[in-house]
C-alpha positions in Angstrom: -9.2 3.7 17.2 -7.5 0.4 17.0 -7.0 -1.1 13.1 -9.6 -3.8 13.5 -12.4 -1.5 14.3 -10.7 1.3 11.9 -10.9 -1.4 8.9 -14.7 -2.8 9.5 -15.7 0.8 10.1 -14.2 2.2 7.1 -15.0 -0.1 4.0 -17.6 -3.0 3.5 -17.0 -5.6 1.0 -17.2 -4.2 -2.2 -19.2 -7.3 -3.0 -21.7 -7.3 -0.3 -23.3 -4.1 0.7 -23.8 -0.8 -1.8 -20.8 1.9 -1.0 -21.2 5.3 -0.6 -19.6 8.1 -2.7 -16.7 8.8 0.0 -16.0 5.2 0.6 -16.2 4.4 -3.7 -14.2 7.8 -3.8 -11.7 6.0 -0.9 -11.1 2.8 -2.6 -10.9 4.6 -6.2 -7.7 6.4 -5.2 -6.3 3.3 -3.8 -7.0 1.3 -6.6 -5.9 4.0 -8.8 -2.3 3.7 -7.2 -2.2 -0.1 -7.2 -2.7 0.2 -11.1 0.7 0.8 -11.6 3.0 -2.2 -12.3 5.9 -1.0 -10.5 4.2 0.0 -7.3 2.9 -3.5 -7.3 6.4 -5.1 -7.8 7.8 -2.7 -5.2 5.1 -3.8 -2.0 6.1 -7.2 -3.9 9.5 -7.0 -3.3 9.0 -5.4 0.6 6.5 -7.8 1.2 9.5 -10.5 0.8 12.1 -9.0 2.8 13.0 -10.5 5.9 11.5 -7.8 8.1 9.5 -6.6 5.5 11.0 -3.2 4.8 13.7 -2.2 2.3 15.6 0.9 1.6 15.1 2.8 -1.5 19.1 1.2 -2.7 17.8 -2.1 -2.5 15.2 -1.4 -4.8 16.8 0.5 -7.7 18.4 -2.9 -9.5 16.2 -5.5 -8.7 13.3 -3.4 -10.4 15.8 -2.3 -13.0 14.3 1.3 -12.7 16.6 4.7 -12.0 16.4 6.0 -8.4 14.1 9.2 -9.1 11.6 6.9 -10.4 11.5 4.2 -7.1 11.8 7.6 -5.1 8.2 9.0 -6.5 6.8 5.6 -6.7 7.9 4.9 -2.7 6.0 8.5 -2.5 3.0 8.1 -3.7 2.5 4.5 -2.2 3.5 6.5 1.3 1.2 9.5 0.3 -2.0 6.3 0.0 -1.1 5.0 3.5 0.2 1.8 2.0 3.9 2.4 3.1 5.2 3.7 6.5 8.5 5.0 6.4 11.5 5.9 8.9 15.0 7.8 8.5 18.1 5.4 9.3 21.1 7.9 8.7 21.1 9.6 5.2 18.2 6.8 4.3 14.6 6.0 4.1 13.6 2.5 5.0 9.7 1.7 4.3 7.6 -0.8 5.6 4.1 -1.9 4.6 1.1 -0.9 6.1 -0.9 -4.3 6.9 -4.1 -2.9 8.2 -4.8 -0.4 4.6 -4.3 -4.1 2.9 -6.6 -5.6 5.6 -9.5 -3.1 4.0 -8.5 -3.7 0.4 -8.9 -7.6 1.1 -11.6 -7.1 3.2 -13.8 -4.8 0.2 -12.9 -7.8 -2.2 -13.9 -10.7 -0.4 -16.7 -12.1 -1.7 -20.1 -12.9 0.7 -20.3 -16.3 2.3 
């Protein structure tokens, strides 16, 4: 199932058409992660890199948070399919996930 079919298939607009338990239950859990300032200034900051990944190191100081507490946030924001991740060496480089962010625009987007 490619993405585009995967997002329209999964989520209406919150704003247009009534959602059914799973899919309230579905966007509840991601919402429920986004609520947390520091996971919103970490896909921030990735966002904004140059290839759009960064490696937890890179992420300790400019968040001014210890490594422990990026490491669980990076977790959690893996664990709601918002991050991908890959091992470079004795690292863990994470990337965003565009098409779960396609769904969260998409169930936010008001009718025309």
């Amino acid at each position: 199932m490619n993405s585009a079919n995967s997002t329209s298939s999964c989520c209406s607009s919150l704003l247009q058409n009534l959602l059914q338990p799973d899919e309230a239950a579905q966007m509840a859990a991601l919402f429920r992660v986004l609520g947390e300032s520091a996971r919103l200034q970490l896909l921030s900051y990735i966002a904004v890199q140059p290839a759009q990944e960064a490696c937890v190191c890179q992420l300790v100081e400019p968040l001014g948070l210890s490594q422990p507490t990026v490491s669980h946030h990076l977790k959690v924001l893996y664990e709601a399919g918002l991050l991908e991740k890959e091992r470079r060496g004795t690292w863990i480089y994470y990337r965003l996930v565009p098409a779960r962010f396609e769904i969260l625009r998409k169930a936010l987007t008001f009718p025309d």
